[in-house]
N, C-alpha and C positions, 0 to 999 in steps of 0.2 A: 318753643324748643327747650328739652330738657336742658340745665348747667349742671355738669359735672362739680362735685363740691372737691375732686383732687385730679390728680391724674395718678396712672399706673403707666411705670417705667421700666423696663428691661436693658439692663446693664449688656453685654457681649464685650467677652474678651479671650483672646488664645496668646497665651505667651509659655516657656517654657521656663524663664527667668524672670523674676518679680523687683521691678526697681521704679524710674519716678513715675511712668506714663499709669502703672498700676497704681502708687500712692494718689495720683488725682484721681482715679477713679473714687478711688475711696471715701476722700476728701468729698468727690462729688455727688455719688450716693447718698453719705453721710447728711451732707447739706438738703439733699431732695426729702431724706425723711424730715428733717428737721424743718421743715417748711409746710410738714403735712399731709407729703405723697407720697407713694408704693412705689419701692423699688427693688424690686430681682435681679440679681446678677447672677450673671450664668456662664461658666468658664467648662474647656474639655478638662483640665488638669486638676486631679483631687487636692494638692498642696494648694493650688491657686485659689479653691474653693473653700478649703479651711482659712487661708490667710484673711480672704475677704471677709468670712463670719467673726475674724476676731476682730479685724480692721474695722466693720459696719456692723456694731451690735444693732440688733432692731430689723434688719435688711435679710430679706430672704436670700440666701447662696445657693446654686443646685448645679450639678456637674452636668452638662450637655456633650453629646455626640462625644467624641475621642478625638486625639490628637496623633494618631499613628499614620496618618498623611505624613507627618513633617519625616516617617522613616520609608519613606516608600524610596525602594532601591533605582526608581527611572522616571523621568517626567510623565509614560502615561502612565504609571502607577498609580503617579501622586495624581494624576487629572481624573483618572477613575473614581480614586478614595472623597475626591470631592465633591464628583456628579452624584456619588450614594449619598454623601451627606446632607445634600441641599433639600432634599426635602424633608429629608428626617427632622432638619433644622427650621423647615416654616410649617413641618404638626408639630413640632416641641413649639414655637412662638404662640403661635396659632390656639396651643392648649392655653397659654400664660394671660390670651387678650388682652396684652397691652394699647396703652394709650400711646407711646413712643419706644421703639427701638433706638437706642443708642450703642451704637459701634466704639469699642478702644480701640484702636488699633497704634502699634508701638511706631511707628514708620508708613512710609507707603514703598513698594508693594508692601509689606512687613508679611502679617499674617493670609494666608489664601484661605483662611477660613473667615478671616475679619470682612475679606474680601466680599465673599459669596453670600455674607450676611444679609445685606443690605438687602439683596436680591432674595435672601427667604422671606425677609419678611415683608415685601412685595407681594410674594406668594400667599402671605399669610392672609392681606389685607390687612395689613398696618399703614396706615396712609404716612407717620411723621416720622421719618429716617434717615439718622442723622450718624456721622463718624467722626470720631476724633482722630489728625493724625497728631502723633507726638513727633515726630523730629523729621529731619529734612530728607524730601524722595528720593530718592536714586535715579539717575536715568535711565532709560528702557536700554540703552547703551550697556549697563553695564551687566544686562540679564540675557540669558538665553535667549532668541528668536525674539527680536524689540517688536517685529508687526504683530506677533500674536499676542505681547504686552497693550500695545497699542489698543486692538480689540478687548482685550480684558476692562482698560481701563473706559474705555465708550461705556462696555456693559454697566462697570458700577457705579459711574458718573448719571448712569440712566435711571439708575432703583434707588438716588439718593435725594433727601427734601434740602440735605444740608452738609455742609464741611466743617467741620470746626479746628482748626488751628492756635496751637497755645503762642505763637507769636506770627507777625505780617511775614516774616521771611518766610516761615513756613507753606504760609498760603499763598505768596509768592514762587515760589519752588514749586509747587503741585499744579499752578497755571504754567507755569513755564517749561514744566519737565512734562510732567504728565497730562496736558492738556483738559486742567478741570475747567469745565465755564464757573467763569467768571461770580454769575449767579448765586453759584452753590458756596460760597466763601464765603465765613464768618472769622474772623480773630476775637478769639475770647480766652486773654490771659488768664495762665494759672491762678488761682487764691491755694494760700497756703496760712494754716491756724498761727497766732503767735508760737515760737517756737518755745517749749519749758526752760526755763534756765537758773538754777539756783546763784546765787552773788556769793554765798562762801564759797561755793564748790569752783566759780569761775574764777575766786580772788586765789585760792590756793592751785589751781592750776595755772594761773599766770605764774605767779610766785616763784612756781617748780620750773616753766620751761622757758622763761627770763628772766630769771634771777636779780638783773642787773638794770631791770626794766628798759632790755632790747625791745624795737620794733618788733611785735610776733605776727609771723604771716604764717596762718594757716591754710592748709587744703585738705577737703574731703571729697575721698572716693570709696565711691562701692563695687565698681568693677576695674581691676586691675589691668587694664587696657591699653596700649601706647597712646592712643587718641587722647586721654586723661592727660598727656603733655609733664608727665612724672622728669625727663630730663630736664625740661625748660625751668621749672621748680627748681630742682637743684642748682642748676649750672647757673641759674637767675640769683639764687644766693647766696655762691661762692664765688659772685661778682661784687653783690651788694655788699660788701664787708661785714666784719666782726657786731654791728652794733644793729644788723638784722639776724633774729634766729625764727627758725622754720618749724613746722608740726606738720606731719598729716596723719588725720585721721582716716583708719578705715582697711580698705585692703591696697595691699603695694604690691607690683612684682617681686619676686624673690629676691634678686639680686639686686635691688633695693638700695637694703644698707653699703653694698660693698660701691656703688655704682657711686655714693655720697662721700664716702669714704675718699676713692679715688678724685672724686672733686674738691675734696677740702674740708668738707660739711658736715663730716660725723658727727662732730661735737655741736653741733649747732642744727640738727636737723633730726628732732624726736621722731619715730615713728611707735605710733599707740594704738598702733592695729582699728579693728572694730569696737566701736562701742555703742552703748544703745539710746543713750541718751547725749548727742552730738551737742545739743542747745550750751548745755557750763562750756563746751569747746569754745561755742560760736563767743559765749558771751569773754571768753579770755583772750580770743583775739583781737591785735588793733585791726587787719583786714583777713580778708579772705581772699587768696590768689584761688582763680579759677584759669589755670593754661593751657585748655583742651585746644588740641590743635585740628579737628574733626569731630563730624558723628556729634554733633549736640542743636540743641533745639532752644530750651532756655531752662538752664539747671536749676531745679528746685531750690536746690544748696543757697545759690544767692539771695532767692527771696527769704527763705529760712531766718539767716543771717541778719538779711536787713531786718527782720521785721524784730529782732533786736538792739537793732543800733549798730550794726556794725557793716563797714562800707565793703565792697568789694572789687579788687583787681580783675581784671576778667578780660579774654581776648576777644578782638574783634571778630567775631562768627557768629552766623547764624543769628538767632535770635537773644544774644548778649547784650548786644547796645541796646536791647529795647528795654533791659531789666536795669541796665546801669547807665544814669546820665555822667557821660565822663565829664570831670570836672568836677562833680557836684551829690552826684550819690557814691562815685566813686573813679576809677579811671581803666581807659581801654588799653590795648596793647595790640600792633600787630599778631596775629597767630603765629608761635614759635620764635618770636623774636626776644631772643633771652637777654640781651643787652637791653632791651626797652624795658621789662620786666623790672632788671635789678637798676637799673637807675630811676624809676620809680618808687622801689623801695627804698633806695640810698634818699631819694629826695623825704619821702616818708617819715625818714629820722628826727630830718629836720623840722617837720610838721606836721608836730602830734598836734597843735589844737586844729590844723585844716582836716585832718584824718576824725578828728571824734567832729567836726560841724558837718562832713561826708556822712558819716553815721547819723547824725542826726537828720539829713537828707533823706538815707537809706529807708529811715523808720515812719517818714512821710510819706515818700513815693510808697512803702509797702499798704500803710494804710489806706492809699484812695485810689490804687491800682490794684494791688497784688494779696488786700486780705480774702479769706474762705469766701464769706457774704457775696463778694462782687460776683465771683467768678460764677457761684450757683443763682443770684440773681439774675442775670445776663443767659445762663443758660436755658432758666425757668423761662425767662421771656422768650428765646429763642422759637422754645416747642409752644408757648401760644401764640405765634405769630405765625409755625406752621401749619395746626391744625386745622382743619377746615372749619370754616364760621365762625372761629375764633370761638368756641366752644368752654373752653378752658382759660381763656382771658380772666374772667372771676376771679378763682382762685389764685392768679399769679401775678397780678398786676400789685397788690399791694407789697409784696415781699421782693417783687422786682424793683418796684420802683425805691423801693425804702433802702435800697442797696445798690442800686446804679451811682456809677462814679464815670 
């Protein structure tokens, strides 16, 4: 039997907005070349296309089929605009001969073209097909006609080798909402690179937004969202007193600053928009509050962080506690519970050296869980334990094993 000395990868992804589920892609790509294998990614959206080329220098980018399903004015529109695309989309695979199709998909349902994937390239004869969901399902409850959900979801539990989930809650939720067998589940946390971080730049930004070296709790967001838990923030340190002051980085609702204002917290509560190199933030914070109170999976942001040294506050949701050991890489909170919040940071004050041994917890746990290596190690292994006759075991078992944690 011939061995393949790599394998060829085809990335698939539709989104219309670019945030963390696309950065692991990247990350993940990245890693597949750097190991010595071929990888395509293939998005309907040209920005999406360009981003990726900048994101994975080396990695082929090509725009597939269109996204003008997501405007179809009626559901059979939109079920039409999909039956045309399916096969257009297993002779596009089908031209690429890949060795493994792998699916982004931002959510489940999320994308109905992430959906129909699987199932082109079934079509195509791809035997190894596999999806990522990034954050938690929805119930069929919460969608149009749940039985015709219900049959959607049979089909693409049927054209799949695999599921992959970036935490257990997640793959938790997709058996229990959506009826995935059991079978098809993988949890294979995020890896995320050290995050850049200069020490002057961090030392003079502390400097500037605790002058009096307050407790600084930061948060970063990229979509200005209620779910992001922007009140709990505030109102959590206009409880905590004078000798906690706040930052977020990134984008904020509008009414923002006036919303802090009326809580007390102007003066104590920077807001420094977007920036592009986040890392001097992360490194001038003592923590990083995370108090999305919905809609989250497990935010890149903390592993980021940690993999600095620096601990993070974060509510209990979703795939949170699996990224933060409370107590010890950092501590939990009820979802929305603002008085838990700020009396965790009032305690904080008094425990700056428990707060930097948290951090130094953080930078652990990031290391033998959450760095790049693992995540693309584990996945490389994945697709040789799908393929048939383990064909491509060769090539991946050394770089797998050399990185399994």
């Amino acid at each position: 039997m011939t061995r393949k000395a790599r394998l060829r990868v085809v990335y698939f992804t539709d989104t219309r907005v670019i945030g963390g589920a696309e950065r692991s892609l990247a990350d993940l790509a990245g890693g597949v070349l750097g190991a010595g294998h071929e990888a395509l990614l293939l998005a309907p959206q040209r920005e999406l296309v360009e981003w990726l080329r900048q994101e994975v220098p080396g990695a082929e980018a090509e725009r597939a089929l269109a996204d003008s399903y997501h405007d179809a004015p009626s559901p059979a529109r939109r079920a039409s605009a999909l039956l045309r695309a399916l096969p257009r989309l297993a002779l596009e695979l089908r031209r690429h001969r890949p060795d493994v199709v792998h699916v982004n998909n931002g959510g489940f349902p999320g994308s109905d073209l992430c959906r129909i994937a699987p199932l082109a390239a079934m079509l195509a004869g791809v035997s190894c097909r596999v999806m990522t969901v990034h954050s938690n399902p929805w119930t069929r409850e919460r969608l149009a006609d749940p039985q015709l959900q219900a049959a959607a979801d049979r089909l693409v539990w049927s054209s799949l080798s695999a599921v992959v989930s970036p935490s257990r809650a997640v793959e938790e939720g997709l058996r229990a909402r959506r009826g995935m067998p059991r079978r098809l589940g993988r949890t294979i946390y995020y890896g995320v690179p050290r995050s850049t971080c200069d020490p002057g730049a961090a030392t003079k930004l502390r400097r500037r937004l605790a002058p009096q070296n307050q407790l600084l709790a930061g948060m970063v967001s990229a979509r200005p969202v209620p779910e992001k838990g922007y009140d709990v923030f505030v109102e959590a340190l206009a409880e905590a007193g004078e000798r906690v002051r706040g930052v977020l980085v990134g984008q904020a609702p509008e009414d923002l600053a006036a919303r802090a204002h009326a809580a007390g917290v102007g003066d104590r509560l920077a807001l420094e928009g977007p920036r592009r190199n986040v890392g001097d933030y992360h490194g001038a914070f003592d923590v990083l509050v995370v108090p999305s109170t919905a809609e989250e999976c497990m935010p890149l942001v903390i592993l980021e962080a940690a993999s600095l040294g620096t601990p993070a506050f974060g509510s209990r949701l979703s795939g949170i506690p699996e990224a933060i050991a409370d107590g010890a890489s950092g501590r939990l909170f009820t979802p929305g519970a603002k008085a838990e919040l700020a009396e965790l940071l009032r305690a904080g004050t008094h425990e700056r050296d428990r707060i930097a041994a948290m951090g130094q917890a953080a930078a652990r746990r990031w290391s033998e869980q959450f760095e790049i290596d693992a995540m693309v190690g584990k996945t490389l292994r994945l697709y040789g334990e799908l393929l048939p006759g383990l064909r491509a075991r060769p090539a991946l078992e050394p770089y797998a094993d050399a990185h399994a944690h």
